[in-house]
N, C-alpha and C positions, 0 to 999 in steps of 0.2 A: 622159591618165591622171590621176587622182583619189588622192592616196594620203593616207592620215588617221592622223594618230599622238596618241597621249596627250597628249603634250607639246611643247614648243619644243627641247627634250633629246635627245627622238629624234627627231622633224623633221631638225636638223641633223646628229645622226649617219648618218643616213642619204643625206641629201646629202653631207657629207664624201666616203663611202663612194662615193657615182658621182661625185664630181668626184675621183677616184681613178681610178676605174672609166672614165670618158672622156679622163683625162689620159691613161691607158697609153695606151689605143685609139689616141690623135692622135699621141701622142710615137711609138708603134709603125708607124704609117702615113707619116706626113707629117713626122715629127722634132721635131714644137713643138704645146705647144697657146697657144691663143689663147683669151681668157677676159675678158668685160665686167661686170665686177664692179658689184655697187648698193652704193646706202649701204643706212642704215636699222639698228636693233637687233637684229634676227632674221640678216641676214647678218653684222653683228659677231662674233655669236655664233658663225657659221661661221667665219670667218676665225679668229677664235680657236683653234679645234678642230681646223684644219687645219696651223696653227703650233704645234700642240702634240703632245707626244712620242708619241703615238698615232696620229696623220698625219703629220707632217714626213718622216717619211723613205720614206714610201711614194711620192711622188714625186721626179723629176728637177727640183726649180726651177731649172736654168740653162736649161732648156726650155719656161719656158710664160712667154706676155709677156701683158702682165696692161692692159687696157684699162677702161675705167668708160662703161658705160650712161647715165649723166647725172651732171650737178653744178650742185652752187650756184652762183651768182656770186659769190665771195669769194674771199680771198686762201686759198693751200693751208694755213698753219698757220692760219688760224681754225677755232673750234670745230666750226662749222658744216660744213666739208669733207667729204666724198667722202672724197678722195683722203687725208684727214690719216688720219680715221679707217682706213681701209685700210692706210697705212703702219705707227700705231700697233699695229695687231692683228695684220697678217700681212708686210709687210712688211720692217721692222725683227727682226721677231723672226726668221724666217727669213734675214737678208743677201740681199734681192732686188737683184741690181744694178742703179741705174738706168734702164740701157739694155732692161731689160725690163719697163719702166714705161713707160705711154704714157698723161698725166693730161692733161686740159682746163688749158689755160695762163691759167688765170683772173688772173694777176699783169699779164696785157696790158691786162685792165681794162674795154677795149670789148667787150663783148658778141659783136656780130654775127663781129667778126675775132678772138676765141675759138674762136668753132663754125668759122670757115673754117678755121683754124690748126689743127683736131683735124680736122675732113674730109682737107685735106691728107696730115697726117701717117698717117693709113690710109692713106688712098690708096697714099701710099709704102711704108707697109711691106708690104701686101698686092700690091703691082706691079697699079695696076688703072689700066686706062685705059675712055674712053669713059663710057660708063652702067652698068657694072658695080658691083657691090655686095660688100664684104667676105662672108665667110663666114666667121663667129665658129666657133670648134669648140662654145662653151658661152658663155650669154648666161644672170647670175642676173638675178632680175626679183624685187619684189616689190609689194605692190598697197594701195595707202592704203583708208583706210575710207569714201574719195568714188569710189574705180573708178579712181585713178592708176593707173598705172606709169611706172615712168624719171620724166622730166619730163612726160610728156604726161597734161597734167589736162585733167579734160572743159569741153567749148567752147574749146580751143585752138589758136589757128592751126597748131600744130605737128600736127594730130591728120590734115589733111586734105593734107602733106606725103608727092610720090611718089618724086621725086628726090633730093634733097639727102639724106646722108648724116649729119650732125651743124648741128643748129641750134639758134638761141638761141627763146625760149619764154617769151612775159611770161604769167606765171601770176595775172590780174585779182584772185583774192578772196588772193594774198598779197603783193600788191602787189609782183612781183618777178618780174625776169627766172631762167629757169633754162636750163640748157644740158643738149642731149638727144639720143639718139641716135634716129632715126628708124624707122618701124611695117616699112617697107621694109628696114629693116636688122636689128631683131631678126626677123622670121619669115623672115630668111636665114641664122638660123643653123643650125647641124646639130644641137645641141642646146640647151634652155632649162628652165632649174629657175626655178620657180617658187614663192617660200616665202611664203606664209599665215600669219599666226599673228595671235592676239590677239579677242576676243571682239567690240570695236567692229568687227569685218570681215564679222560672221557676217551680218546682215542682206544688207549690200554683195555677200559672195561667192557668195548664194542668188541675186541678183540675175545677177550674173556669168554663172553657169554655169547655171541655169535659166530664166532668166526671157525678155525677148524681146531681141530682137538691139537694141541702144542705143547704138552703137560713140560716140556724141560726148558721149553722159553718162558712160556707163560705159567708159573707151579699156578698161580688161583685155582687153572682149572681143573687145581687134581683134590679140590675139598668137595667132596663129594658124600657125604655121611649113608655111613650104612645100612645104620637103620636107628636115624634119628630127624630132624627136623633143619634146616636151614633157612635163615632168613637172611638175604640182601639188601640192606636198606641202603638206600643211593642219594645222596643231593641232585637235584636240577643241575647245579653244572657237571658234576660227573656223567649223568645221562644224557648228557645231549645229543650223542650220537646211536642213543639206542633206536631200534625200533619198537614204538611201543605200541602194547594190545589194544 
């Protein structure tokens, strides 16, 4: 599903609204939801909206334990952070407790026993053994203007990963390691929003969604959920090159 809004305004209000709308579901089902949050401006924007007197209290937060899609290699208070920014926007504001926080321990330093120390830790909270894979209730996702998501930028070793559940990801043209959740683990989620915005994308997301299958140039077009739900919500300037129904 393709959804097109005027703005970045209603984009996220609209997301607000079903990360509502799937908290209940999961909270109602299963008693918790589970949630991988991105960085990036556009889901800021969410997180914002979500901790604000307009959503805060549509949800149960002693219920949903709040996980991250990928992160920088840096310390949690640097600017740069995933995790900082998330705490500042929705954490903090809300009184999330700790223990329903589950952020990349980038403070370990090494890379590779980062990603093992967040593999682990799913592991554990999801009670998984063998080759089994979490099931996120909702996985946000969003998509740079070169066909990222999470950490997985095109020609990356991480792209071609069927196993591992969280790994580290040296990203060549920025000279830097990133930490990332793996193609196998988002298209196990049961649901995935996916938020578009900004006009440098519009070329990229014509590509994405129509153009031919490129999965190591363009990784977007390798979220593909198994057997759960995806939604694209796009700004007007991001689609201006779609063709639409």
């Amino acid at each position: 599903m393709v959804k097109v809004f005027p703005n970045v305004e209603e984009l996220n209000d609209f997301a607000a609204e079903k990360f509502v709308e799937i908290a209940a579901a999961a909270i109602e089902k299963r008693g918790r939801l589970t949630v991988a949050l991105a960085g990036g401006s556009t889901p800021k924007s969410l997180y914002r909206l979500l901790s604000s007197e307009k959503f805060s209290g549509k949800i149960d937060w002693t219920k949903v334990f709040f996980f991250f899609g990928d992160e920088r290699n840096v310390l949690p208070d640097d600017a740069e952070s995933n995790f900082r920014m998330a705490n500042e926007s929705l954490f903090a504001p809300l009184n999330i407790a700790e223990t329903n926080i589950f952020r990349w321990q980038t403070e370990l330093e090494d890379s590779p026993i980062v990603a093992e120390h967040y593999e682990k830790s799913i592991l554990d909270f999801f009670k998984l053994t063998g080759n089994a894979l979490p099931r996120f209730d909702l996985i946000l996702l969003g998509m740079g203007a070169d066909g990222h998501t999470a950490s997985l930028f095109p020609f990356t070793e991480a792209l071609s990963e069927t196993e591992k559940i969280a790994v580290v990801n040296f990203v060549e043209k920025l000279k830097s390691m990133r930490l990332t959740l793996t193609f196998p683990v988002i298209n196990n989620a049961s649901n995935i929003l996916f938020l578009i915005a900004g006009e440098e994308k519009a070329e990229t997301l014509k590509e994405v969604l129509e153009g031919d299958f490129q999965p190591e140039k363009l990784p977007s077009q390798r979220v593909k959920p198994t057997d759960g739900e995806i939604f694209r919500l796009v700004d007007e300037k991001a689609a201006r090159f779609l063709i639409r129904q």
